[in-house]
C-alpha positions in Angstrom: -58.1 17.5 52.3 -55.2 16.6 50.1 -55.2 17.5 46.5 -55.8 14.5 43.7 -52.9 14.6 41.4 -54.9 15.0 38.1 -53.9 16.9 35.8 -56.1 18.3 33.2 -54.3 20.9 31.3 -54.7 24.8 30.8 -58.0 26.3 32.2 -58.6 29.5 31.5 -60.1 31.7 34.4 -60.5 34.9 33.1 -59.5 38.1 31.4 -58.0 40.4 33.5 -58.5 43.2 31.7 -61.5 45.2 32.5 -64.6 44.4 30.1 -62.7 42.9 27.5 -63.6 39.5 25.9 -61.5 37.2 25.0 -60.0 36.6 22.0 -59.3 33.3 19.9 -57.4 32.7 16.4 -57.2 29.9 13.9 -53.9 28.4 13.3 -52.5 25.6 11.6 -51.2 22.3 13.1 -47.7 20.8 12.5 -48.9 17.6 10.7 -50.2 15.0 12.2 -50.6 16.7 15.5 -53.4 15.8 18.4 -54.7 18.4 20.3 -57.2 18.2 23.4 -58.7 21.6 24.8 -56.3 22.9 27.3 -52.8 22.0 25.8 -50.3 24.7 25.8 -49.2 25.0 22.3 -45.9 26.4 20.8 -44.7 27.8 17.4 -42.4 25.3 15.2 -41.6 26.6 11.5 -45.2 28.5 11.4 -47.4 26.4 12.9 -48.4 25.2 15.7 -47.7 22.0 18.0 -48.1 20.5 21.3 -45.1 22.5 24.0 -43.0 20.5 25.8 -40.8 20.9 29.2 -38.3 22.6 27.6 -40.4 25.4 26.0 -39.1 28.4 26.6 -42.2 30.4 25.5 -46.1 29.5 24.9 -47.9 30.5 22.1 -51.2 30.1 23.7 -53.4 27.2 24.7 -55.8 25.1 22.4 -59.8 25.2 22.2 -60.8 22.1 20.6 -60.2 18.2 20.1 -57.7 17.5 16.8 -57.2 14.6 15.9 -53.7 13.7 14.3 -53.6 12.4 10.5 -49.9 12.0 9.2 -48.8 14.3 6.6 -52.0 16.3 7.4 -52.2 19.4 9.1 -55.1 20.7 10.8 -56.8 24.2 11.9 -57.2 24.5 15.6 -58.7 27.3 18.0 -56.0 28.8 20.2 -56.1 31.7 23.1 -52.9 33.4 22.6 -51.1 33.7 25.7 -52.4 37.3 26.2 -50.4 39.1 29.2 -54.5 39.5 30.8 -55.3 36.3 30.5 -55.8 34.4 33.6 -54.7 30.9 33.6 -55.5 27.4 36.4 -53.0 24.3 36.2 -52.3 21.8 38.6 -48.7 21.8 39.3 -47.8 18.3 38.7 -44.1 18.2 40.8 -45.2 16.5 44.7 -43.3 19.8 45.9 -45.3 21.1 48.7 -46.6 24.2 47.7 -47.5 27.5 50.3 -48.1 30.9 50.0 -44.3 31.8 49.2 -44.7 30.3 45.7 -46.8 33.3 44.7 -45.2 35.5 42.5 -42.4 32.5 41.5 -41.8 31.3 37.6 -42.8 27.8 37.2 -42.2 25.7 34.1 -44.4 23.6 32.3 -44.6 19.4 33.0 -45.3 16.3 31.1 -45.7 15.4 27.6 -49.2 13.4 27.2 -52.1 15.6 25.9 -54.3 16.8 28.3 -52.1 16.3 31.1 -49.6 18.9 31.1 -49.8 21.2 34.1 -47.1 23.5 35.8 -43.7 22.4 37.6 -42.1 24.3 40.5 -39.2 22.2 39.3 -38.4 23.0 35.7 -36.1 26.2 35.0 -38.3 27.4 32.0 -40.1 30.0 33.6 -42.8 30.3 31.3 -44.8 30.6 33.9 -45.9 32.7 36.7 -47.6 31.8 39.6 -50.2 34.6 40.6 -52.7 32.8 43.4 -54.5 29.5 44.3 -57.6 27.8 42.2 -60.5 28.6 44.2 -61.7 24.9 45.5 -58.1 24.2 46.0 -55.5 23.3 48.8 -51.6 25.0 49.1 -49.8 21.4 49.5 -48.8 18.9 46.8 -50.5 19.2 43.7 -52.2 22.9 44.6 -53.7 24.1 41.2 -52.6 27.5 40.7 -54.2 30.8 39.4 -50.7 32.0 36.8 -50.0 34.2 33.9 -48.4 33.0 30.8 -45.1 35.5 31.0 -43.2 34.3 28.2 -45.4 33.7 25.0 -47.1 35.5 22.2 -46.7 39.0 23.9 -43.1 39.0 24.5 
């Protein structure tokens, strides 16, 4: 059965580390700023904003719904991208994806909130993929299991 190309974001899986919880901050928003649970977020000038294709790191992913107000800035619920955390995307590039792509860098894609999901295509390499979404099909528009590799650890 071939995968639906939706995209819905970050979902986290898991920590990976043995009995631990999982942890969760406050940070500030870049005003006006909308945020829907499962957007990677990035660091601009000390706070925090919705990443784009180009990141080059991720700062973690968001928790909650904000709502933009400009000249407003907003606290929001992130997961730092913790090097145990265990991440699902859809990758949202109609590459057809097999088993090879384990253990490949993959960047981020698109720009609309709550739609972003991981590219085989982009060069970033914030990204890395680590197995297939349980419920899922290799092929276009796989979601993948993935660590965040480039983010608030290093």
């Amino acid at each position: 059965m071939p995968n639906v190309n939706n995209p819905y974001g970050f979902q986290l899986q898991r920590n990976q580390a043995a009995g631990a919880s999982v942890v969760t901050n406050r940070f500030v928003t870049v005003s006006n700023t909308s945020l829907v649970p499962g957007d990677p977020v990035v660091v601009a000038s000390g706070y925090v904003k919705l990443a784009g294709i180009l990141s080059t790191a991720l700062f973690g992913v968001c928790m909650e719904t904000v709502v933009g107000v400009a000249g407003v800035r907003k606290s929001v619920l992130v997961i730092p991208s913790l090097r145990d955390y265990l991440f699902a995307a859809q990758n949202k590039s109609a590459v057809n994806l097999t088993a090879g792509f384990l253990g490949k860098n993959f960047g981020i894609a698109g720009t609309t909130s709550g739609k972003i999901g991981s590219s085989s295509t982009q060069t970033t390499a914030v990204l890395k993929c680590v197995g297939l979404k349980p419920g899922s099909a290799w092929g276009t528009y796989a979601e993948l299991l993935f660590v965040i590799q480039k983010g608030y650890q290093g």
